[in-house]
N, CA, C and O atoms as a GROMACS GRO file, in nm:
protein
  232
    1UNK      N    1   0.081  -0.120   0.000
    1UNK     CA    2   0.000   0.000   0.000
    1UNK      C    3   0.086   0.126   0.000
    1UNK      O    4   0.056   0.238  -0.042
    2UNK      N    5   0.169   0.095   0.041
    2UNK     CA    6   0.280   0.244   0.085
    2UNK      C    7   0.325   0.317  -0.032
    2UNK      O    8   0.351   0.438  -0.035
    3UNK      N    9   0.337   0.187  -0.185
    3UNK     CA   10   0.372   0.232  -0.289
    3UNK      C   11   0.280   0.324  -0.345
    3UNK      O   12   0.320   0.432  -0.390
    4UNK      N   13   0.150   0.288  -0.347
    4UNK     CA   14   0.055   0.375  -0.406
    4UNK      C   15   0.062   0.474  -0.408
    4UNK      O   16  -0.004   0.525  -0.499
    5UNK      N   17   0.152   0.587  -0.305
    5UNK     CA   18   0.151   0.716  -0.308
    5UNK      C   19   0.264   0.746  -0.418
    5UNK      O   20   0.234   0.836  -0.497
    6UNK      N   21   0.389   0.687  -0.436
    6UNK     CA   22   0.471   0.703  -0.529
    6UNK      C   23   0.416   0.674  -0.671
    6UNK      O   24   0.409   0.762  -0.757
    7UNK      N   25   0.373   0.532  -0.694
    7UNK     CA   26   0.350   0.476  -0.796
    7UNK      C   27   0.233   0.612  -0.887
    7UNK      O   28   0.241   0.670  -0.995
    8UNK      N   29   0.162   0.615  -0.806
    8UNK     CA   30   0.017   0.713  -0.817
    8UNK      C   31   0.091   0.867  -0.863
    8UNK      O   32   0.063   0.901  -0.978
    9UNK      N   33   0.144   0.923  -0.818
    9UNK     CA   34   0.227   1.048  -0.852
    9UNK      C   35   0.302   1.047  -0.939
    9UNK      O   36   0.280   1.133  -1.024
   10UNK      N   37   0.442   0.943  -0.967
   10UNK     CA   38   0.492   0.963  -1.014
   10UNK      C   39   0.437   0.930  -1.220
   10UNK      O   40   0.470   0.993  -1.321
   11UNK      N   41   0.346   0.807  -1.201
   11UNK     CA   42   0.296   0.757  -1.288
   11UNK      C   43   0.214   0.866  -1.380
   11UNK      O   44   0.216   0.865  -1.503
   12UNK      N   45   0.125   0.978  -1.281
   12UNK     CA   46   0.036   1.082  -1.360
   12UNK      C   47   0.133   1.194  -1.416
   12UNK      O   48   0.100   1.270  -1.507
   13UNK      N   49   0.296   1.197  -1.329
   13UNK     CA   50   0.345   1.295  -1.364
   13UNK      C   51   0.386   1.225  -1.501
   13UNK      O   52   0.329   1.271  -1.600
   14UNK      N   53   0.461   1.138  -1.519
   14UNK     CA   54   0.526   1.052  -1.657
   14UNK      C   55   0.443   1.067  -1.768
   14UNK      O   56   0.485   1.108  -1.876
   15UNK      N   57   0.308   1.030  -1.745
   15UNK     CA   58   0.223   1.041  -1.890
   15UNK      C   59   0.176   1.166  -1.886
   15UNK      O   60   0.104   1.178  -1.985
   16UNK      N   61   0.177   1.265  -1.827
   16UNK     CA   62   0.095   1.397  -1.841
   16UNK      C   63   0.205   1.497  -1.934
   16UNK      O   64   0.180   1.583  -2.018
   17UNK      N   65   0.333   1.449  -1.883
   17UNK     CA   66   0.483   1.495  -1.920
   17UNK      C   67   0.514   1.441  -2.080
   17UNK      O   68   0.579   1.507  -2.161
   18UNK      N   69   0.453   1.307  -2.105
   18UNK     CA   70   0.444   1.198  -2.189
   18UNK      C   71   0.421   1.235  -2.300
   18UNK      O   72   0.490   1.229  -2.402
   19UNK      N   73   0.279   1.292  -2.276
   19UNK     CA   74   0.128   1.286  -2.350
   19UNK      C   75   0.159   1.433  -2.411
   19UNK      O   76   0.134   1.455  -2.530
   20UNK      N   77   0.214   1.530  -2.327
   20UNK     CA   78   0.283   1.677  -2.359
   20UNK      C   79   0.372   1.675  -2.446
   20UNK      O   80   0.367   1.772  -2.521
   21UNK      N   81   0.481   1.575  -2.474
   21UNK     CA   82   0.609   1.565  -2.549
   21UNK      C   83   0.740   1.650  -2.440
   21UNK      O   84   0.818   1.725  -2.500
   22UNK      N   85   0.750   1.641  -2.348
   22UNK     CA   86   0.810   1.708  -2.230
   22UNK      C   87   0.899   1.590  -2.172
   22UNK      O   88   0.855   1.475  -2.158
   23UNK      N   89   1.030   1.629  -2.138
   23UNK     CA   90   1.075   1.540  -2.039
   23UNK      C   91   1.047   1.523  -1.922
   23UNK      O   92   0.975   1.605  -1.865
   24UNK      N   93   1.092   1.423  -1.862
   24UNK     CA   94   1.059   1.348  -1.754
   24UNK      C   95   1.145   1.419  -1.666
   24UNK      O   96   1.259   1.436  -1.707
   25UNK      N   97   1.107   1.480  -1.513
   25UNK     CA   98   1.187   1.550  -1.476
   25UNK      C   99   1.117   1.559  -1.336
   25UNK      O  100   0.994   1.564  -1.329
   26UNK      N  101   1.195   1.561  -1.228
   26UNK     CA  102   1.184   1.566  -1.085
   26UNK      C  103   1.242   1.712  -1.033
   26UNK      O  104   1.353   1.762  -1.044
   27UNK      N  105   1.098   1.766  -0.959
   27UNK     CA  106   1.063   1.915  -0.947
   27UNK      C  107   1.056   1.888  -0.777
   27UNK      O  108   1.033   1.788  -0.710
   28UNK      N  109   1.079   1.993  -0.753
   28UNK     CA  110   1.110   2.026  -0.520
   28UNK      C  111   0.936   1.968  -0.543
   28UNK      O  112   0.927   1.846  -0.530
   29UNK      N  113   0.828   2.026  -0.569
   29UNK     CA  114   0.674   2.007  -0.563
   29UNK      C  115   0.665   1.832  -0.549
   29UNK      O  116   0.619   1.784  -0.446
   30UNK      N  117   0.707   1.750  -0.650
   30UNK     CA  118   0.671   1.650  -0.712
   30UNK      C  119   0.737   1.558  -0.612
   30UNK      O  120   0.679   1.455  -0.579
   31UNK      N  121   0.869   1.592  -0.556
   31UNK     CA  122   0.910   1.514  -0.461
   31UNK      C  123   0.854   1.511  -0.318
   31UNK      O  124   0.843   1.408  -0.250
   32UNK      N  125   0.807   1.683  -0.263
   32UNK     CA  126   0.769   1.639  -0.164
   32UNK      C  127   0.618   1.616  -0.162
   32UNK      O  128   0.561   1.579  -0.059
   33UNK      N  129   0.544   1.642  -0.299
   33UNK     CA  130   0.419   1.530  -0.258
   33UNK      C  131   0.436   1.344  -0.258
   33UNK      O  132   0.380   1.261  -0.186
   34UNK      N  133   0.488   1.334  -0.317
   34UNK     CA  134   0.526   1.169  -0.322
   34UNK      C  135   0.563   1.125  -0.202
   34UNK      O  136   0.511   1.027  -0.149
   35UNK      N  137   0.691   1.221  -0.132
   35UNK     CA  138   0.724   1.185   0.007
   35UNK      C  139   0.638   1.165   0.118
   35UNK      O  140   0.635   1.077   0.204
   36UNK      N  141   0.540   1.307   0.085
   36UNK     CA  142   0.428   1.266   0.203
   36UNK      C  143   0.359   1.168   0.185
   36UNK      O  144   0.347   1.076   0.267
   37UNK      N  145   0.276   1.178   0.018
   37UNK     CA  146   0.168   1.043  -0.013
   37UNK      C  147   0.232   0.916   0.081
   37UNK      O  148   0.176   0.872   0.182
   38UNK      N  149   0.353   0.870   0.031
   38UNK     CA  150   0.431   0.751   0.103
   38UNK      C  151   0.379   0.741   0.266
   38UNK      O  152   0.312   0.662   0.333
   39UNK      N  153   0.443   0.857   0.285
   39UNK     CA  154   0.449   0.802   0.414
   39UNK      C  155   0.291   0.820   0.471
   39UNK      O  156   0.278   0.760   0.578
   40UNK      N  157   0.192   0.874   0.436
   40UNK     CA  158   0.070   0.927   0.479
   40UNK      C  159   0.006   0.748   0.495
   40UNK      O  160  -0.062   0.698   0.585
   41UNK      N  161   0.064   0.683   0.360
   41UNK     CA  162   0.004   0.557   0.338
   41UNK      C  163   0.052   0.486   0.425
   41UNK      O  164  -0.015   0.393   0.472
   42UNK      N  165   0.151   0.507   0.457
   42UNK     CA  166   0.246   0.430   0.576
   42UNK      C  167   0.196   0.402   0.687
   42UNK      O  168   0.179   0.286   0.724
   43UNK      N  169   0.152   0.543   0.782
   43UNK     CA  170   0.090   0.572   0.854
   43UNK      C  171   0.001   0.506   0.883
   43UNK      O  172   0.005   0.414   0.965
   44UNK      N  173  -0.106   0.547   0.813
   44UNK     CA  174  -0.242   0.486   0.756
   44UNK      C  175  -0.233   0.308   0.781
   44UNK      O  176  -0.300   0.253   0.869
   45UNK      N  177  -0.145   0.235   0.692
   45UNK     CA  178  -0.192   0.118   0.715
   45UNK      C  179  -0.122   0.066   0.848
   45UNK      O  180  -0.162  -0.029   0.915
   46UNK      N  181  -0.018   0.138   0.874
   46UNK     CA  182   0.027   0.099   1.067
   46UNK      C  183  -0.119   0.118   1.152
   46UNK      O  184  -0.172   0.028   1.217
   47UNK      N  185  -0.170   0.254   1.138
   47UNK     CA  186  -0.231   0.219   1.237
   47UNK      C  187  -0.394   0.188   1.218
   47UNK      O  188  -0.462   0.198   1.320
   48UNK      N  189  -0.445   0.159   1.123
   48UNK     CA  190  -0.542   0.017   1.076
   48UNK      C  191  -0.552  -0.061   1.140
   48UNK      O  192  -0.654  -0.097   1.200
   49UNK      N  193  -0.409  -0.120   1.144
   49UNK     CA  194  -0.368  -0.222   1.198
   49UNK      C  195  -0.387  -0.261   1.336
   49UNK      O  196  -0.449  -0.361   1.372
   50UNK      N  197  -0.316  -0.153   1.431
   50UNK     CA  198  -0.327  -0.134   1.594
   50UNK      C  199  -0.421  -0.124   1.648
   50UNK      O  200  -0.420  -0.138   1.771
   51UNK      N  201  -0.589  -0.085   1.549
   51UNK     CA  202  -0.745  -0.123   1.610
   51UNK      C  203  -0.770  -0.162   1.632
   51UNK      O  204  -0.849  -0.156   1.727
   52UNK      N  205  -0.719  -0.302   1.540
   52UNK     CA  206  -0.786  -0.471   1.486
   52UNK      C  207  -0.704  -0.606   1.588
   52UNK      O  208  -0.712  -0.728   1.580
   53UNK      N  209  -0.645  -0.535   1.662
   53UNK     CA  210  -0.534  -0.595   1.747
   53UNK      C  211  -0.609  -0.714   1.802
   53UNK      O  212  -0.602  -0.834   1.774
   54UNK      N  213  -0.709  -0.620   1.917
   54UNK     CA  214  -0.771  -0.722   1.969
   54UNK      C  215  -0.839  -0.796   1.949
   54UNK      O  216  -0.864  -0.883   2.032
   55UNK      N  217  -0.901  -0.792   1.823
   55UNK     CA  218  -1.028  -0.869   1.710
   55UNK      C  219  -0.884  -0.969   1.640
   55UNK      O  220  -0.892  -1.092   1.648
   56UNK      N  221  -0.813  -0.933   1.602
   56UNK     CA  222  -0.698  -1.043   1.569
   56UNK      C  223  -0.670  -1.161   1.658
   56UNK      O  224  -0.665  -1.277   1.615
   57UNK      N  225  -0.651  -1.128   1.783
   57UNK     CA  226  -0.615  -1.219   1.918
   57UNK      C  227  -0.746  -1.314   1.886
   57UNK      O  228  -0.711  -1.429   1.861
   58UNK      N  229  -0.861  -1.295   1.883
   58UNK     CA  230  -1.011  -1.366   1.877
   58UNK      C  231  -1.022  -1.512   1.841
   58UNK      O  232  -1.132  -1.567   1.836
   0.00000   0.00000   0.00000
């Protein structure tokens, strides 16, 4: 899941860049949304996880 934030960003930037005739190119913006997406997802499925704890034990 964690990838999705990279995969998802970097993928719309490639074909939008693509589809333009533009190179492929890594911008301060583009990195630190990817960085957060990542880790937001990161986050996210850690603590999912730490709810279900006790329904896991069951």
């Amino acid at each position: 899941m964690q990838n999705a934030g990279i995969l998802q960003t970097v993928g719309l930037l490639y074909t939008t860049r693509a589809s333009l005739g533009l190179p492929f190119g890594w911008s301060p913006p583009i990195v630190f949304i990817t960085t957060f997406l990542a880790l937001f997802y990161l986050v996210i499925s850690i603590v999912k996880d730490i709810i279900d704890v006790e329904g896991d034990m069951k």
